[in-house]
Backbone atoms as SQL, in Angstrom:
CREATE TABLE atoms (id INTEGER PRIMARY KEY, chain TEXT, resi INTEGER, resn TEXT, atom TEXT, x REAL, y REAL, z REAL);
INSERT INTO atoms VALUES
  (1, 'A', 1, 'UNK', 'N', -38.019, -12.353, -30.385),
  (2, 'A', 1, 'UNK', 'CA', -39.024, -13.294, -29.947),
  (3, 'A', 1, 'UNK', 'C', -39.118, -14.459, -30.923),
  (4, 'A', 2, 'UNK', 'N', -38.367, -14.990, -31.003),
  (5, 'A', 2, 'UNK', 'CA', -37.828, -16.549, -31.976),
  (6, 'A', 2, 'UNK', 'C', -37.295, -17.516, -31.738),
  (7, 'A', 3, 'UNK', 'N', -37.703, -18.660, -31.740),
  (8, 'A', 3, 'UNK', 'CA', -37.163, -19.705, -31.377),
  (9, 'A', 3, 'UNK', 'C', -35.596, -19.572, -31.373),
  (10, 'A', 4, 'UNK', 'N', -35.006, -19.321, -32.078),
  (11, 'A', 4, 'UNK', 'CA', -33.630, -19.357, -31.575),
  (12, 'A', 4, 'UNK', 'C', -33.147, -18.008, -30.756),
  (13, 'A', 5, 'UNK', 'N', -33.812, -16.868, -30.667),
  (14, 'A', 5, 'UNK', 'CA', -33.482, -16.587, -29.841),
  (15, 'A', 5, 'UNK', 'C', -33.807, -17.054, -28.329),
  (16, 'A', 6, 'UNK', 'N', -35.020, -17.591, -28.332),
  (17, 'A', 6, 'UNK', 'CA', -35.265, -18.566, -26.773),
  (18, 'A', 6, 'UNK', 'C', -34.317, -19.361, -26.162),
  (19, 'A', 7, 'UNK', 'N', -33.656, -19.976, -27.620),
  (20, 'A', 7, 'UNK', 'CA', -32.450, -20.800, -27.134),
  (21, 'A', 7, 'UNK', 'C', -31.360, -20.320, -26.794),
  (22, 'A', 8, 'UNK', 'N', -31.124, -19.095, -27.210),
  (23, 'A', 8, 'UNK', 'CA', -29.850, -18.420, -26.578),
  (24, 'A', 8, 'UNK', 'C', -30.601, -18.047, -25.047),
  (25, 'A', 9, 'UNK', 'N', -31.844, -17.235, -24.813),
  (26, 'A', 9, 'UNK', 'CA', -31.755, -17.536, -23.619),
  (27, 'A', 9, 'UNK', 'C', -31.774, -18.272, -22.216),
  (28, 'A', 10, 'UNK', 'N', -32.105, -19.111, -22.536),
  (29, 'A', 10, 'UNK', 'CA', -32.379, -20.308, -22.201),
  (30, 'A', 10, 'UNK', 'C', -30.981, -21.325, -22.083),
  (31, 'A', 11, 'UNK', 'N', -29.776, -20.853, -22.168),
  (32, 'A', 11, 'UNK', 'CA', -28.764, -21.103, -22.131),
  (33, 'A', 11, 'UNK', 'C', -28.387, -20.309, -20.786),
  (34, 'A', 12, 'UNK', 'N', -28.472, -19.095, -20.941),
  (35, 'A', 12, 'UNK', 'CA', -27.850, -17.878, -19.551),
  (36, 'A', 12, 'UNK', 'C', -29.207, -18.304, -18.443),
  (37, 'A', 13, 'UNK', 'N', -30.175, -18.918, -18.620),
  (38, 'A', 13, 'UNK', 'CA', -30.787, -18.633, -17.651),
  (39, 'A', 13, 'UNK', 'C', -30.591, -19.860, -16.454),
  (40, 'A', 14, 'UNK', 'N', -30.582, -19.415, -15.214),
  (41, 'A', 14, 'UNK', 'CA', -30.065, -20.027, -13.917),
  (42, 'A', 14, 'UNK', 'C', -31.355, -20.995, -13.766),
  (43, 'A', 15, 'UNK', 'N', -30.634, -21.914, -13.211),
  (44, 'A', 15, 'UNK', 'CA', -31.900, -22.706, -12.931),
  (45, 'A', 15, 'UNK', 'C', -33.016, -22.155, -11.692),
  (46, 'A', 16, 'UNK', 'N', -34.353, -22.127, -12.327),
  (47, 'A', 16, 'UNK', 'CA', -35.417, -21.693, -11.434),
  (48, 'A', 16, 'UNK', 'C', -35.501, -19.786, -11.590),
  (49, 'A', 17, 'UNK', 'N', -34.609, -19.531, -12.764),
  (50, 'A', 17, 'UNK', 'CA', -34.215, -17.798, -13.029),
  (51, 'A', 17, 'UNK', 'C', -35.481, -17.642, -13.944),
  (52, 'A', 18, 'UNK', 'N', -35.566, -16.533, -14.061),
  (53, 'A', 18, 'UNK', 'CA', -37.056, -15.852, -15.101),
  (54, 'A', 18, 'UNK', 'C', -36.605, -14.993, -15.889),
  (55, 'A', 19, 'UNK', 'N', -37.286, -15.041, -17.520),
  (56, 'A', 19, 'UNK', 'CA', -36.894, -13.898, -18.201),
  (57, 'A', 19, 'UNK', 'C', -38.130, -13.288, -18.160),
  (58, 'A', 20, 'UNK', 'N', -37.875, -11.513, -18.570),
  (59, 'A', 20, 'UNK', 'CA', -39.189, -10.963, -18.296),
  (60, 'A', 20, 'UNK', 'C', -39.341, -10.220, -19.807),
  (61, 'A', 21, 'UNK', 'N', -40.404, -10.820, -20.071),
  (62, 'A', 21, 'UNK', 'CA', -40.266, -9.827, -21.867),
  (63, 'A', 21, 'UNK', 'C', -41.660, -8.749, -21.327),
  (64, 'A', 22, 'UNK', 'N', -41.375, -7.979, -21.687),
  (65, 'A', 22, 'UNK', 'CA', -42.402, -6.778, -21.647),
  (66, 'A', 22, 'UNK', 'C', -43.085, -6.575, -23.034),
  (67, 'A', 23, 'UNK', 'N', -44.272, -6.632, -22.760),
  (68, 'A', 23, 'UNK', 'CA', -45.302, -6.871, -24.243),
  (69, 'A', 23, 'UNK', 'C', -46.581, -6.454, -24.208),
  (70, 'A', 24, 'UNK', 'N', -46.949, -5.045, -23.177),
  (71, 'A', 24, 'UNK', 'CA', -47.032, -3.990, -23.603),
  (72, 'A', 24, 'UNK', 'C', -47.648, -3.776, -25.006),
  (73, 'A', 25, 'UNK', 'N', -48.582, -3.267, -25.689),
  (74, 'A', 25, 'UNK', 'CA', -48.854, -2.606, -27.356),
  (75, 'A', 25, 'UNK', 'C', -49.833, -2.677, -27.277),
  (76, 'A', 26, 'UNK', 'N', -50.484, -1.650, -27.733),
  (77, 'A', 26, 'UNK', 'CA', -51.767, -0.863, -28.275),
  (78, 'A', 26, 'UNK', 'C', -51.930, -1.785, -29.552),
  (79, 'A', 27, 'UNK', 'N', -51.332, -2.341, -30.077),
  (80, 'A', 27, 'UNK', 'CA', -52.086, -2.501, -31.325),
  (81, 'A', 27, 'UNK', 'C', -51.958, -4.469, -31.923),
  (82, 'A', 28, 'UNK', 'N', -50.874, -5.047, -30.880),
  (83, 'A', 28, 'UNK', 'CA', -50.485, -6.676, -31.131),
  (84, 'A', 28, 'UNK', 'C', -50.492, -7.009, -29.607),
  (85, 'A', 29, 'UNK', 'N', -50.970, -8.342, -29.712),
  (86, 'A', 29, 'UNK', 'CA', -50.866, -9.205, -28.644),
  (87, 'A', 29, 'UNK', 'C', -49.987, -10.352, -28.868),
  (88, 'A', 30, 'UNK', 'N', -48.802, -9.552, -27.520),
  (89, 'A', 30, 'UNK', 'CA', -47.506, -10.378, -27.813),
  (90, 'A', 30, 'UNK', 'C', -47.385, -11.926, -26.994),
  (91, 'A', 31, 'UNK', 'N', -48.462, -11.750, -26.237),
  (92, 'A', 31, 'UNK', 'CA', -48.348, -12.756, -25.295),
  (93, 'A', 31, 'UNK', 'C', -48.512, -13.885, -25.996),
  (94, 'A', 32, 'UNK', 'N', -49.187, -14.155, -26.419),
  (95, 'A', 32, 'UNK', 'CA', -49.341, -15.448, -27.336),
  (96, 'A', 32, 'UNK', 'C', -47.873, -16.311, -27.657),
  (97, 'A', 33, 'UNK', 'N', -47.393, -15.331, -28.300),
  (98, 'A', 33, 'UNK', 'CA', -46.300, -15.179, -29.281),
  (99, 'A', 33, 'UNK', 'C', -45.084, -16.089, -28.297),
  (100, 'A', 34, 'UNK', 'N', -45.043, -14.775, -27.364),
  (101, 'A', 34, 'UNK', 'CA', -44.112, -15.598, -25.988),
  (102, 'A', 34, 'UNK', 'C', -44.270, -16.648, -25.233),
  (103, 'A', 35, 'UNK', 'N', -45.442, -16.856, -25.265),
  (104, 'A', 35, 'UNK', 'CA', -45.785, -18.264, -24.725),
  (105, 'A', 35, 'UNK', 'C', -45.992, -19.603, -25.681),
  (106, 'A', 36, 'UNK', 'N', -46.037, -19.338, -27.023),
  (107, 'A', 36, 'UNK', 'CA', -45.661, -20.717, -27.545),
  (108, 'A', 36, 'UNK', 'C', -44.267, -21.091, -27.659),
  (109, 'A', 37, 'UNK', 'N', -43.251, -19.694, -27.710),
  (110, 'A', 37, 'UNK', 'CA', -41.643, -20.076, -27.748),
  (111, 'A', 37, 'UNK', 'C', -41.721, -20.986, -26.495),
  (112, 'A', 38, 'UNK', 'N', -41.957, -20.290, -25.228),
  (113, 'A', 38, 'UNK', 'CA', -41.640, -20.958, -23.839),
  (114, 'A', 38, 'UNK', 'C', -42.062, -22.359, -24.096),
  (115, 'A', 39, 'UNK', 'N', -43.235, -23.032, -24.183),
  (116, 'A', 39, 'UNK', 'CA', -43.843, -24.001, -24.263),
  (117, 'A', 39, 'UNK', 'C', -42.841, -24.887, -25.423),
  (118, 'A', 40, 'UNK', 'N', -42.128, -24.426, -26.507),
  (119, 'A', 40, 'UNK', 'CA', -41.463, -25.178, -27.529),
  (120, 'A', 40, 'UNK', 'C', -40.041, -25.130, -26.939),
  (121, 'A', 41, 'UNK', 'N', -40.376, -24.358, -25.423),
  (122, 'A', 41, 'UNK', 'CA', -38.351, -24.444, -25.273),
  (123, 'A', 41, 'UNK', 'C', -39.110, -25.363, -23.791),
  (124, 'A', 42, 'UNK', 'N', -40.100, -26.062, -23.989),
  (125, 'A', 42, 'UNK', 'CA', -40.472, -26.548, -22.193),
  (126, 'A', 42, 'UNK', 'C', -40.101, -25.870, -21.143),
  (127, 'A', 43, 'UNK', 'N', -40.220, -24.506, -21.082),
  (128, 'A', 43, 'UNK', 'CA', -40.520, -23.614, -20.059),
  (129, 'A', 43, 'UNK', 'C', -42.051, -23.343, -19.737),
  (130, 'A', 44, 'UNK', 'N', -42.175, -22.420, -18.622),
  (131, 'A', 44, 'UNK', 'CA', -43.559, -21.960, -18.371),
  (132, 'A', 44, 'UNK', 'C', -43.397, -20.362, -18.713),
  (133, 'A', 45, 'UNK', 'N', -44.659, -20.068, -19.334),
  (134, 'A', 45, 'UNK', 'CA', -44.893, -18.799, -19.052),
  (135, 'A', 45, 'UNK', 'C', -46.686, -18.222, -18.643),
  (136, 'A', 46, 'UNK', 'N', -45.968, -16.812, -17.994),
  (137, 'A', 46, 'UNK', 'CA', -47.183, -16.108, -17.140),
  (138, 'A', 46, 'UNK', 'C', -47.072, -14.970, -17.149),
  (139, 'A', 47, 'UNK', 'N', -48.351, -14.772, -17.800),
  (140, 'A', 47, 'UNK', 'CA', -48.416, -13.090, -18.084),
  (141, 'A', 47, 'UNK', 'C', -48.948, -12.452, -16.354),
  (142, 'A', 48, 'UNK', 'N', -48.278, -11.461, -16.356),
  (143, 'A', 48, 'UNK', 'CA', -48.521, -10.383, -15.201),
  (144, 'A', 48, 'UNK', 'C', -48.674, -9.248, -15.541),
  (145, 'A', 49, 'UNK', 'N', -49.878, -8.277, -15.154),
  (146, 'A', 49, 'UNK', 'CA', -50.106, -7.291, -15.763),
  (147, 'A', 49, 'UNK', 'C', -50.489, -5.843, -14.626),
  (148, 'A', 50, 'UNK', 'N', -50.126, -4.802, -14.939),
  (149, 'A', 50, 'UNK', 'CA', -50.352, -3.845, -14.039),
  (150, 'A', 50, 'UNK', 'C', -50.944, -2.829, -14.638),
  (151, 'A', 51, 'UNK', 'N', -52.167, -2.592, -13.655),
  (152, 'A', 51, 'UNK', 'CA', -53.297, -1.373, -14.096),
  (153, 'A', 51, 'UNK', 'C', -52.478, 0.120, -14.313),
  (154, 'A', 52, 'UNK', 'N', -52.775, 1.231, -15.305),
  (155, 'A', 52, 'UNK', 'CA', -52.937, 2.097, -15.270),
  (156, 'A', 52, 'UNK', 'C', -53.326, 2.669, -13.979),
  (157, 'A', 53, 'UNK', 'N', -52.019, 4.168, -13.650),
  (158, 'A', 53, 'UNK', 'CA', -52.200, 4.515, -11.931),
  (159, 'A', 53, 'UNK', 'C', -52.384, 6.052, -12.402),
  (160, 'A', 54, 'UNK', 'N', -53.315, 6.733, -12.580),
  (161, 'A', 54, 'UNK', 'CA', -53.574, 7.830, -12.901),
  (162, 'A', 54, 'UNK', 'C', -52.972, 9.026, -11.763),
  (163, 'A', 55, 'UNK', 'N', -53.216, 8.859, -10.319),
  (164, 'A', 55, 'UNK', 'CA', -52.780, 9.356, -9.457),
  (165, 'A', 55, 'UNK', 'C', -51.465, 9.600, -9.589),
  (166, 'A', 56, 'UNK', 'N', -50.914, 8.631, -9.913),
  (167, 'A', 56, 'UNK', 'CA', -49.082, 8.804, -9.516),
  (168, 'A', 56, 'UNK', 'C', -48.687, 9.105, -11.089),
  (169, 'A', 57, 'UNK', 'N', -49.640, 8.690, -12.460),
  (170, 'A', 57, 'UNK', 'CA', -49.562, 8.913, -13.721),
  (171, 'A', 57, 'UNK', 'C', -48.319, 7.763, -14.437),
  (172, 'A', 58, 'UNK', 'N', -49.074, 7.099, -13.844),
  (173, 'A', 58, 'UNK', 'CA', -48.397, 5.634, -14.431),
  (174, 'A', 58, 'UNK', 'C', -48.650, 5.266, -15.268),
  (175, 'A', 59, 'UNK', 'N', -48.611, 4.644, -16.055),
  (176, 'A', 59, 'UNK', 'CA', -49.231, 3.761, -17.601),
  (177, 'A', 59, 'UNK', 'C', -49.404, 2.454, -17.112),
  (178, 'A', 60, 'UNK', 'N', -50.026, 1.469, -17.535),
  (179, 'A', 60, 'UNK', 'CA', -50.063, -0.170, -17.107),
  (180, 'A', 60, 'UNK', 'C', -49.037, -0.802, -17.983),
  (181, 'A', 61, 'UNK', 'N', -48.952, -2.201, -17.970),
  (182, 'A', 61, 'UNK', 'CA', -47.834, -2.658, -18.687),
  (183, 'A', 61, 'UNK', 'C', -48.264, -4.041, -18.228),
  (184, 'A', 62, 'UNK', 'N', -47.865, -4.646, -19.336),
  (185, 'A', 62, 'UNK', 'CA', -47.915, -6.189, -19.627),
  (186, 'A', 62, 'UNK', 'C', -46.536, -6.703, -19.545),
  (187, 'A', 63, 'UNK', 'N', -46.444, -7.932, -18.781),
  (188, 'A', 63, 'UNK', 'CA', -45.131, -8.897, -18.646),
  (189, 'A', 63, 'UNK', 'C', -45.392, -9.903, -18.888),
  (190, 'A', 64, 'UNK', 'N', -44.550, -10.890, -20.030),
  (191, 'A', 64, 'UNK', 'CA', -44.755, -12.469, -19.338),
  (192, 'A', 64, 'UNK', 'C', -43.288, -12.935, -19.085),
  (193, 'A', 65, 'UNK', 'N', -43.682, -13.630, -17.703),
  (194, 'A', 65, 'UNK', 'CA', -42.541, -14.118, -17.489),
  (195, 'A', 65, 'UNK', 'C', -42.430, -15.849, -18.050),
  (196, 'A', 66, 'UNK', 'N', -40.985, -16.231, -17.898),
  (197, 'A', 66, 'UNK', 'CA', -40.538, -17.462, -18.810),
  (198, 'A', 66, 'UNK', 'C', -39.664, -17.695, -17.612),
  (199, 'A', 67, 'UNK', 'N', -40.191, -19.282, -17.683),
  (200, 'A', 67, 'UNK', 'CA', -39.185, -19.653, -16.308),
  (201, 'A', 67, 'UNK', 'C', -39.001, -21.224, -16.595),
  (202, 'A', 68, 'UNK', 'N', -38.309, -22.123, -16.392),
  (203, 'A', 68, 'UNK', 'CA', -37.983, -23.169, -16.048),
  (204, 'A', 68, 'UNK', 'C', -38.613, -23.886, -15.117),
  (205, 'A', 69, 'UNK', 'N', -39.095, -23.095, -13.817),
  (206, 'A', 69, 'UNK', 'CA', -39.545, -23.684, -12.694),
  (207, 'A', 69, 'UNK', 'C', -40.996, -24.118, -12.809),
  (208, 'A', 70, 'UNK', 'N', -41.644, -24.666, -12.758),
  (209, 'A', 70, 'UNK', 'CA', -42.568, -25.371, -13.216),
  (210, 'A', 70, 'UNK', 'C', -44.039, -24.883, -12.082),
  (211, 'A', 71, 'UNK', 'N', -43.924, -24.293, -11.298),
  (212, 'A', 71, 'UNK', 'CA', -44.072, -23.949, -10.170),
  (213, 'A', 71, 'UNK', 'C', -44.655, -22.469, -10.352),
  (214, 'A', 72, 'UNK', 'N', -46.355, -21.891, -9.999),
  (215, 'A', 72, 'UNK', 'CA', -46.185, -21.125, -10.422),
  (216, 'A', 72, 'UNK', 'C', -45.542, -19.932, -8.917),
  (217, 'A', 73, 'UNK', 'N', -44.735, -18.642, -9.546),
  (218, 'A', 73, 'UNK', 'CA', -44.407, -17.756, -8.740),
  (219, 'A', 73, 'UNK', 'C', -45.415, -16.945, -7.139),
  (220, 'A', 74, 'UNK', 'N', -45.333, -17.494, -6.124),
  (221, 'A', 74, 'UNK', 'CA', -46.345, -17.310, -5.019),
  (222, 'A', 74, 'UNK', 'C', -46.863, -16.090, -4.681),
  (223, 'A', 75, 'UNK', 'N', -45.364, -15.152, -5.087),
  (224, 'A', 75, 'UNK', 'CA', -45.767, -13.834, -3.857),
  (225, 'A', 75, 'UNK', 'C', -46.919, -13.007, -4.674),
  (226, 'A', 76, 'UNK', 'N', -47.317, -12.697, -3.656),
  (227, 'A', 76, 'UNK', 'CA', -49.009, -12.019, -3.393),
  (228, 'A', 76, 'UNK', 'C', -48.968, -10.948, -4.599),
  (229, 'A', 77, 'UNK', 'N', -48.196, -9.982, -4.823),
  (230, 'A', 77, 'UNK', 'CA', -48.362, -8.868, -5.799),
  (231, 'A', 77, 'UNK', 'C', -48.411, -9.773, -7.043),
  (232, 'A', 78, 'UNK', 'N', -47.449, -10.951, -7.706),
  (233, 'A', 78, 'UNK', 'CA', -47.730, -11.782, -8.779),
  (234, 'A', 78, 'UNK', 'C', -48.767, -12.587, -9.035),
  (235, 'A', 79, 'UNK', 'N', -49.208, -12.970, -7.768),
  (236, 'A', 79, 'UNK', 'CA', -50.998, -13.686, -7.578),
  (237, 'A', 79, 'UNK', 'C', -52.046, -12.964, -8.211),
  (238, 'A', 80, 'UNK', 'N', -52.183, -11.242, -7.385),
  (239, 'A', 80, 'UNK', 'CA', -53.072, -10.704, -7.901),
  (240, 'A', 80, 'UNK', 'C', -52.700, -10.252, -9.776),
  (241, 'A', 81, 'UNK', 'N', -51.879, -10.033, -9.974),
  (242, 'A', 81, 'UNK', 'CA', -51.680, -9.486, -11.163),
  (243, 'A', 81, 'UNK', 'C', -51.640, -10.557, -12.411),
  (244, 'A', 82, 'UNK', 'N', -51.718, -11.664, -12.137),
  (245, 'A', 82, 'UNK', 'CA', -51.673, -12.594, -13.198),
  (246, 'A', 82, 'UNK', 'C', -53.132, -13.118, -14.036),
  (247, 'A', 83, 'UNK', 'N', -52.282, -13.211, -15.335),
  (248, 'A', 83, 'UNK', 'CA', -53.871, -13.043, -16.341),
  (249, 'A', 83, 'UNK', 'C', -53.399, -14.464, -17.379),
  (250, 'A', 84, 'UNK', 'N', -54.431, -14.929, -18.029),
  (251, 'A', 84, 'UNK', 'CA', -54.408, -15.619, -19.133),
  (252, 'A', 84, 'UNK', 'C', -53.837, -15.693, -20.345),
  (253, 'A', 85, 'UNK', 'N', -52.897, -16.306, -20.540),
  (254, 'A', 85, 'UNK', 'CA', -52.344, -16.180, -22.386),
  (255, 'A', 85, 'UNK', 'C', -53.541, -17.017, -23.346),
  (256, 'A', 86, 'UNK', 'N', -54.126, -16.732, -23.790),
  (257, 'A', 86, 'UNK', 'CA', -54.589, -17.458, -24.280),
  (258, 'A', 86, 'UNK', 'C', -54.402, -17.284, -26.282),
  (259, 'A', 87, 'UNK', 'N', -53.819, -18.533, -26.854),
  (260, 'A', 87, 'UNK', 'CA', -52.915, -18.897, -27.823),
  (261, 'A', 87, 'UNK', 'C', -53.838, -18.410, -29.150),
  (262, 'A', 88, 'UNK', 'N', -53.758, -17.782, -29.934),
  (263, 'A', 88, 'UNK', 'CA', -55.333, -17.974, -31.254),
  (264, 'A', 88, 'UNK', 'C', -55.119, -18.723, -32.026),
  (265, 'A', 89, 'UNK', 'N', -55.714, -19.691, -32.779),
  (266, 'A', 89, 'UNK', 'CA', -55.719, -20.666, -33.729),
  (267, 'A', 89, 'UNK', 'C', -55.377, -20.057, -34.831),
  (268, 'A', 90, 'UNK', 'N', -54.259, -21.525, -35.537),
  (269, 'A', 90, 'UNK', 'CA', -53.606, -20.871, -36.404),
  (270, 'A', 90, 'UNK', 'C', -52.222, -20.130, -36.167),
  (271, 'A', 91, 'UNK', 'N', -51.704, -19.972, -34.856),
  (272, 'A', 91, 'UNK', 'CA', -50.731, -18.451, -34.568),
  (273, 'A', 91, 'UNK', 'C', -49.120, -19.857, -35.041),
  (274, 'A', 92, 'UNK', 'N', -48.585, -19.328, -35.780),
  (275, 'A', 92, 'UNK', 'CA', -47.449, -20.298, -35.774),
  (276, 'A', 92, 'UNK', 'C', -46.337, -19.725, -35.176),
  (277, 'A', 93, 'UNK', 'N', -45.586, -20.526, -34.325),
  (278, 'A', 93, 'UNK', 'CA', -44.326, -20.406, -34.040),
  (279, 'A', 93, 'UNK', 'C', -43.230, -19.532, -34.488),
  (280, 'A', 94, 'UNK', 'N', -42.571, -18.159, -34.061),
  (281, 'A', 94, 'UNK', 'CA', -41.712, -17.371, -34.762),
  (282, 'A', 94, 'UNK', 'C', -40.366, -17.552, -34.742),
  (283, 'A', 95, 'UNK', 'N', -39.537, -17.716, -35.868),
  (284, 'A', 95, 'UNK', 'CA', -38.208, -18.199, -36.049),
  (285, 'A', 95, 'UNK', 'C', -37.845, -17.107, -36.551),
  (286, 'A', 96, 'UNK', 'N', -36.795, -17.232, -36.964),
  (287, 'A', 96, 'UNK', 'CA', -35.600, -16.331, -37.492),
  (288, 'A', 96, 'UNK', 'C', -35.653, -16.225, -39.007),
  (289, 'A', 97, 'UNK', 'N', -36.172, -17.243, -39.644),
  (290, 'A', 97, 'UNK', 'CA', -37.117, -17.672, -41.146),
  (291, 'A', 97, 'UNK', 'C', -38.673, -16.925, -41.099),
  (292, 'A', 98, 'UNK', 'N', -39.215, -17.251, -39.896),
  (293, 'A', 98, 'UNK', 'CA', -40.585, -16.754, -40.055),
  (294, 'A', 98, 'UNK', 'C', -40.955, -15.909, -39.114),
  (295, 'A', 99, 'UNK', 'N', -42.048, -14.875, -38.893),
  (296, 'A', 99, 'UNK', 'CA', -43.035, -14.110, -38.231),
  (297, 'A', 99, 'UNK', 'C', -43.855, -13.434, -38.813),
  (298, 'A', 100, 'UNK', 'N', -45.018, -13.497, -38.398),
  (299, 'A', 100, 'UNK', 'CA', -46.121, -12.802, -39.170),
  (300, 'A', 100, 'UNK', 'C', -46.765, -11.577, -37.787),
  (301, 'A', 101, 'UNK', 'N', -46.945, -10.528, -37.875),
  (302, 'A', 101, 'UNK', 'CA', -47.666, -9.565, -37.118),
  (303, 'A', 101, 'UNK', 'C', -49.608, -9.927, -37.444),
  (304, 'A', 102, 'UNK', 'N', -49.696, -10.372, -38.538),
  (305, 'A', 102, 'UNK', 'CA', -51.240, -10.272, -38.578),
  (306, 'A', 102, 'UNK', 'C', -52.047, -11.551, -38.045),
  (307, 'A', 103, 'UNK', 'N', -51.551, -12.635, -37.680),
  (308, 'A', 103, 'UNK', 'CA', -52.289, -13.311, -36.276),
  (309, 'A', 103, 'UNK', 'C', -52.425, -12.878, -35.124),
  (310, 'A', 104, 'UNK', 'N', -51.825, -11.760, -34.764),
  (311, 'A', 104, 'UNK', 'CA', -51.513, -10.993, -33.924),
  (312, 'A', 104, 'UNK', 'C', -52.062, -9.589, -33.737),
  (313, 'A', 105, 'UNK', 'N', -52.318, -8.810, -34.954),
  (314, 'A', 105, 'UNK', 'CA', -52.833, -7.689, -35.360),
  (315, 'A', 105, 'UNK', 'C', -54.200, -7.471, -34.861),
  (316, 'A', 106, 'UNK', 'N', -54.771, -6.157, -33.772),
  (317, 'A', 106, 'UNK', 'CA', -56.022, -6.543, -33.429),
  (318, 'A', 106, 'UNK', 'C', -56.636, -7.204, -32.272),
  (319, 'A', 107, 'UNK', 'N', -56.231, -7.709, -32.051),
  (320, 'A', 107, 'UNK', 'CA', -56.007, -8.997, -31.007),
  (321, 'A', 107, 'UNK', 'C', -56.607, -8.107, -29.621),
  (322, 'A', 108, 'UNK', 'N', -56.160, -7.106, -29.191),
  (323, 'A', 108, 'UNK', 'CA', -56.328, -6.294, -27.977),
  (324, 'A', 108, 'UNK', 'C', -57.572, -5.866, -28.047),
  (325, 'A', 109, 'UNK', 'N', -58.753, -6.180, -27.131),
  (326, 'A', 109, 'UNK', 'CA', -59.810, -5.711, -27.303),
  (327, 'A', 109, 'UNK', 'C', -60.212, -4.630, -25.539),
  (328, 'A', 110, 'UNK', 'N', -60.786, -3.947, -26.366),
  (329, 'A', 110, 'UNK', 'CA', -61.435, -2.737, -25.213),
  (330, 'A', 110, 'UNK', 'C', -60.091, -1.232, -25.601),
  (331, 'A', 111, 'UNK', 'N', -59.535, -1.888, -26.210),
  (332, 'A', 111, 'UNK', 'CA', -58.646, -0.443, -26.518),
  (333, 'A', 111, 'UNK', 'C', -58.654, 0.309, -28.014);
């Protein structure tokens, strides 16, 4: 999750194609993280998230997707499931030189 790795993907990716990072964790909030790369590679990103299914004994799980298309994704299951990245002050940009976990650390509240 580093600027240069964005740029390698961001090379393979098709125009109007999506990468899907799964970010998921009990204990860091990755979304942030993924959405300032996207935004520094002028992509979009959108977190999509799916509830815990006790019945079938599912776990929930966090996605954000990274896309090129500027446009957000229509179909109905991505409508309902889409949530807010919202960035925390201070969070800097992660390179291949830098990352810090503790702008990040915490971050998940209600768990």
């Amino acid at each position: 999750m580093t600027t240069q790795a964005s740029s390698l993907y961001r090379r393979h990716l098709r125009p109007g194609g999506i990468v899907a990072f799964h970010v998921s964790n009990r204990y860091l909030d990755l979304a942030p993280v993924v959405r300032q790369l996207a935004e520094h590679g002028g992509l979009r990103a959108e977190l999509v998230s799916s509830p815990d299914d006790a019945a079938h004994d599912l776990a929930g799980s966090d996605w954000v997707l990274v896309t090129d298309n500027q446009e957000s994704p229509s179909l109905p299951e991505l409508v309902r499931a889409r949530d807010t990245i919202t960035i925390p002050r201070g969070l800097r940009g992660w390179t291949d030189d830098y990352n810090s976990l503790l702008p990040i650390l915490g971050l998940r509240s209600g768990e």
